[in-house]
N, C-alpha and C positions, 0 to 999 in steps of 0.2 A: 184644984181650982183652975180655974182656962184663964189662959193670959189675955189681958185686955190692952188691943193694940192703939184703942184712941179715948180719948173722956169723951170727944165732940157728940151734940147730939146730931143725929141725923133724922132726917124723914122718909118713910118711905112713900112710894106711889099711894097718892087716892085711889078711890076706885072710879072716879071720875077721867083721871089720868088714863088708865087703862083701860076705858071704853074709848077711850081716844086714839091707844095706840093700834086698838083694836079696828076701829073705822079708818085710819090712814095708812097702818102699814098689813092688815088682815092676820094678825096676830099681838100678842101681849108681849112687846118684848122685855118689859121689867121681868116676867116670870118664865116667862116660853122663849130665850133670845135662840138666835143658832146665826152662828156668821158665815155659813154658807146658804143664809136664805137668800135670793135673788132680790127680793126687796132691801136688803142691806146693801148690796150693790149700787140699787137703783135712785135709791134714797138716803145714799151714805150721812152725808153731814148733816141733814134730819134727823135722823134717826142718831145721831154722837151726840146732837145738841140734848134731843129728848133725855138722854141718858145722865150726861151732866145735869142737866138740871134738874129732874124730878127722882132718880134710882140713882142712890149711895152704890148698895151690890144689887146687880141683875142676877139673875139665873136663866139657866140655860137645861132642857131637860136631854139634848141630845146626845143620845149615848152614854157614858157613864155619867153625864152631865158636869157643868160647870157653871164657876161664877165669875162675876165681870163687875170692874169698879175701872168708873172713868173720869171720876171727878180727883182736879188736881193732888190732892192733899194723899188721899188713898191710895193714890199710883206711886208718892212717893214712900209714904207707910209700908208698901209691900215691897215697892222696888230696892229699897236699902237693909230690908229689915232681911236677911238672905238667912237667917239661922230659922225665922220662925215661918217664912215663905222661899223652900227652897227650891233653886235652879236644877236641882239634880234629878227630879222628875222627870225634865224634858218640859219646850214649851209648847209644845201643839196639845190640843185638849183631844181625847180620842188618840193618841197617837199607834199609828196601824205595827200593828204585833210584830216582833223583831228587827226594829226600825233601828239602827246603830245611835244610839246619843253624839251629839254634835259636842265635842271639847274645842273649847272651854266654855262655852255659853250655855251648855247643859250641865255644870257643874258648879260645884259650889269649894271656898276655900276650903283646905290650904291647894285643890288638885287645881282649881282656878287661879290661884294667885301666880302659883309656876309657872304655867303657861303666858299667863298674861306678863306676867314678867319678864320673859324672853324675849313673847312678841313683840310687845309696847316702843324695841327703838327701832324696831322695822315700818312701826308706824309712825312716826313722829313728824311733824311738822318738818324738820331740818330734811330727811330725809325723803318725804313726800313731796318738796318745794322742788326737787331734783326732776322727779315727773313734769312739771309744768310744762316745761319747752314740747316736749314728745306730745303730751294729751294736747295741746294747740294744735301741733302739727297732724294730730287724727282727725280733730276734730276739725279742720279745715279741707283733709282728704275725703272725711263722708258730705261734706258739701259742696266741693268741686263736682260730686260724682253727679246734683240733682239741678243744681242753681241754676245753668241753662237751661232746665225744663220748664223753670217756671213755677213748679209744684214737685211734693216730695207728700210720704207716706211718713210723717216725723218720726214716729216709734221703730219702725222696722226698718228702717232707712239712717237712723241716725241715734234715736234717744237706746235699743235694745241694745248696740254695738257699743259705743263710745264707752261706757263702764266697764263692758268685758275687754276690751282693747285695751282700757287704760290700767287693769288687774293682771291680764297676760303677758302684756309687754314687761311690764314694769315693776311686779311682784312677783309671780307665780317662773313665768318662764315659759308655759306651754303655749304650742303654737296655736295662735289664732282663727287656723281655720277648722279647729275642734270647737272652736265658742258657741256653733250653732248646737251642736249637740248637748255639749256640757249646759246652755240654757233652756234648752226644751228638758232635758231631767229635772232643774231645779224648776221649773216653771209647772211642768205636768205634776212631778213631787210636790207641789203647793198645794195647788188648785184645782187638780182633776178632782170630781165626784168621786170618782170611783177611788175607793182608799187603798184597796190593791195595787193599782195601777200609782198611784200614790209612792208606796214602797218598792212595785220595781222602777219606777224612774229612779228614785235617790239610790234605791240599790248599782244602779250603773253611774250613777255620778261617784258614788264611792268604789268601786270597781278600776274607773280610769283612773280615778286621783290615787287610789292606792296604789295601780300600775306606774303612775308616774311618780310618785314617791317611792317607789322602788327603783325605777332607774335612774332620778335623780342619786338616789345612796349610793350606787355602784360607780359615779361619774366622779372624776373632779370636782371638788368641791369651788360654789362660786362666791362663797361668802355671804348669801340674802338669806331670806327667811326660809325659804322652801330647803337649805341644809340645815338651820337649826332645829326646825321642825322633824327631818326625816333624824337626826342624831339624837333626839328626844332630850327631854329635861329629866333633873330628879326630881324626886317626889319627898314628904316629910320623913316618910319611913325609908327611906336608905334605900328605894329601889329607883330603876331610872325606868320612866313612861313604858310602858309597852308598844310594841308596834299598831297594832290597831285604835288606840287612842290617838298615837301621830297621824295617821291615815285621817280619823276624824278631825283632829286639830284641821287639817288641810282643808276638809271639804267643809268645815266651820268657816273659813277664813273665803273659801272661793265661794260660796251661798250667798256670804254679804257683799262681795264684789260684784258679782252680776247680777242679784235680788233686786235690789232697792232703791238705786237712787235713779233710773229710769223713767217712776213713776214721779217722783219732783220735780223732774227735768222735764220732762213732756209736758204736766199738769202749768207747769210757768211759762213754759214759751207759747201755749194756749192762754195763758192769762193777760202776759204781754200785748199776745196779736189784738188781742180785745181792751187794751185799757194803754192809747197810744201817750198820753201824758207821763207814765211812768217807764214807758222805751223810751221816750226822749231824758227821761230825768237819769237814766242808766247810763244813757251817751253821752250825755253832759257831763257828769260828775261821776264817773264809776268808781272813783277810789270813797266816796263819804258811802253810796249809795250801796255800790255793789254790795257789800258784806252784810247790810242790814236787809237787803230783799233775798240774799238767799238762805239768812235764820228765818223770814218771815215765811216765806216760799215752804221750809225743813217744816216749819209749825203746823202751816195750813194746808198744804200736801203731803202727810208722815205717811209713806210707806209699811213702815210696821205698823199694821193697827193696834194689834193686841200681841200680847207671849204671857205665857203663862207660869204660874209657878205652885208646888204642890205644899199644904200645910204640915207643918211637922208638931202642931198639936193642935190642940182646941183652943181657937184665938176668936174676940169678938172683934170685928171687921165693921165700920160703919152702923152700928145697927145690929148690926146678922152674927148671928152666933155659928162660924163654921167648927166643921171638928177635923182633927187630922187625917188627914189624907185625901181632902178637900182638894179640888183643883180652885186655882185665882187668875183670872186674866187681868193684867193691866192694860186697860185699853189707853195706849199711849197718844192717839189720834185724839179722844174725849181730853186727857188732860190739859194739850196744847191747845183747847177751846173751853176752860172753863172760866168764867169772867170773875171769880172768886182770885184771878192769879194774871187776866188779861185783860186789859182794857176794849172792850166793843172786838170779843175776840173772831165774831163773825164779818168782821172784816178785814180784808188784805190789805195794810198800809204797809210800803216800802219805805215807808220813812222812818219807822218806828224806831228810835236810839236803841231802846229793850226789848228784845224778845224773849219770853220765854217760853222755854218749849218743851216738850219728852221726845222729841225725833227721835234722836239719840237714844234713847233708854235714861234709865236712872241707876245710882248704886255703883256696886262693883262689877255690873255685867257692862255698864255703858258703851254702848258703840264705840268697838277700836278703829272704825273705820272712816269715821269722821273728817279726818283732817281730809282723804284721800275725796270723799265726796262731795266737801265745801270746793276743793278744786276741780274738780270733773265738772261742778256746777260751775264756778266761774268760767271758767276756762268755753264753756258750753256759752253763756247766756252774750260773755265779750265778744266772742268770734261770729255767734250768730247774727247778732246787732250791728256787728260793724258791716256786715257781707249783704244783709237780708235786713233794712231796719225797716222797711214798710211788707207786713204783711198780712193775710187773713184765715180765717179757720173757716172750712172750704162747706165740712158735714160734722155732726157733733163726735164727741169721742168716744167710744167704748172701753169699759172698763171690766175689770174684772175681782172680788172682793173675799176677805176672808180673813184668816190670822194678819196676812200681808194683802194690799191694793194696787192694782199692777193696772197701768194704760194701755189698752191693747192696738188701737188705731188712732191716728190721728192726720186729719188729712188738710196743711196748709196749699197756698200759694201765694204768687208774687208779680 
């Protein structure tokens, strides 16, 4: 008998609906989705809102195909539920043949809980509060270099650096002027079309990090995470990690450092320049304000849209009866917009006391990285403000869209 993972009743798409999705976006995406269509790009929160509210699970026929649930409730259903939608799949849907699994977040306990458990006081609040001074101090260096011009390129000038900056300096250890390279692997490894090119970008991000967790072993040890990583954990069965899962642990941990919060960062000081009431209310009061605009900010700019997770039986899902070996995406981006969990969630209030949101993930895979990215953001939104508090968006942004949503241009000035 199939495990029944909700009683809730759900509905699916009319077929009303879907002449609709059919005449505004040129395809069905309740049943045809594919998140490298360029209309997903172009019509992002359109098309998450659609989703939320009319499709419990989407499908998706491309490639071995896949399914997609973005209404809040479901995203938690599968994001906590890791025995009956496991991580050990891997979260990319299609993922290109002989692609290394990312540990830990391609795994599932006890091989997750080890790791996480090592990692977890590398990341801590206590520890991450240690960065603040250095990430100010970067973060003032990329704007001395443009503020006399008057105008700056925000992404590639300031929003694609300061993340990588503040992971290299500050966790990792490797030198900074590898960042360009190490970001165009993970960034071509996303998002390129071409799914080859896909696997040898990541193939060279896990080539150097490998190289460099090798000579990190052989050096002096400096106490941070990058030795406890390379000295590996044990495992439940009495062995200690293998080398190539450390390797992965690493390029797991530097993917989320220079991935993702870029596109938060860029997408809010665009929103700023355009909504001058709420720069002033940042100036004014940053200790009430700041921390509630940048959970609002994580919400309605989420970076990870979606990751996905594979069924380990035949579970009903909203409606949808999948069977094992189903793939599931949780589109994290839909849950932090569904109004069954948000109040008028198609709006940006920085006032909001409550946010709630899936920026972060759900479960036991939840963003370890969090603490380090609520500071890159404040640290980002305080130093801009005070240096640059009058300014405007010059041409619109370009964007680029998929598992994860990255801002590729953005062009202010002053």
């Amino acid at each position: 008998m199939a495990f029944k993972a909700q009683e809730t009743d759900f509905t699916a798409p009319t077929q009303d609906d879907i002449d609709e999705s059919i005449r505004k976006y040129g395809r069905d995406i309740y049943n045809d989705f594919d998140l490298d269509d360029p209309v997903f790009n172009d019509k992002h929160f359109e098309i998450l809102d659609d989703l939320v509210d009319k499709c419990p699970v989407a499908h998706s026929k491309v490639g071995k195909g896949y399914y997609l649930v973005s209404q809040n409730k479901l995203v938690r259903e599968v994001g906590q539920n890791w025995r009956t939608f496991s991580a050990a799949g891997g979260y990319m849907p299609n993922r290109p043949d002989g692609l290394p699994f990312l540990f830990p977040e391609e795994s599932d306990p006890p091989l997750h809980t080890a790791w996480r458990s090592a990692l977890n006081p590398f990341m801590g609040p206590a520890v991450i509060n240690d960065y603040e001074a250095q990430i100010r101090k970067d973060a003032n260096t990329l704007i001395d270099a443009f503020i006399e011009k008057g105008e700056c390129e925000f992404v590639s000038e300031f929003a694609a650096v300061l993340p990588g900056w503040a992971f290299f300096k500050n966790v990792l250890g490797v030198p900074v002027e590898d960042l360009d390279k190490l970001v165009d692997g993970v960034e071509q490894g996303t998002f390129s079309p071409d799914l080859e090119e896909r696997g040898a970008k990541f193939g060279f991000v896990f080539q150097y990090l490998g190289d460099y967790l090798k000579q990190r072993s052989e050096q002096p040890p400096r106490g941070d995470m990058v030795d406890m990583i390379a000295a590996g954990v044990p495992y439940e069965d009495g062995t200690t990690s293998p080398w190539e899962h450390r390797v992965s642990v690493l390029v797991d941990m530097t993917f989320g450092g220079i991935a993702t919060t870029t596109y938060v960062m860029a997408s809010a000081i665009k929103w700023l320049a355009e909504n001058p009431e709420a720069r002033q209310l940042l100036l004014d009061d940053p200790d009430t304000y700041m921390p509630r605009a940048i959970e609002e900010f994580a919400r309605v700019f989420a970076p990870v849209v979606a990751l996905g997770r594979t069924c380990t039986k035949d579970v009903e899902l909203g409606g949808q009866q999948l069977k094992e070996g189903d793939f599931v995406m949780m589109v994290y981006a839909g849950a932090s917009r569904d109004p069954r969990v948000v109040e008028d969630p198609k709006t940006i209030d920085i006032t909001r006391e409550t946010v709630l949101h899936s920026a972060f993930g759900v479960g036991v895979h939840r963003c370890i990285g969090s603490n380090l990215a609520r500071l890159e953001l404040r640290a980002t939104f305080e130093e801009w403000l005070k240096r640059i508090p009058e300014y405007r968006v010059v041409e619109p942004p370009t964007h680029v869209s998929g598992y994860l949503r990255s801002m590729r241009t953005l062009k202010l000035a002053w």
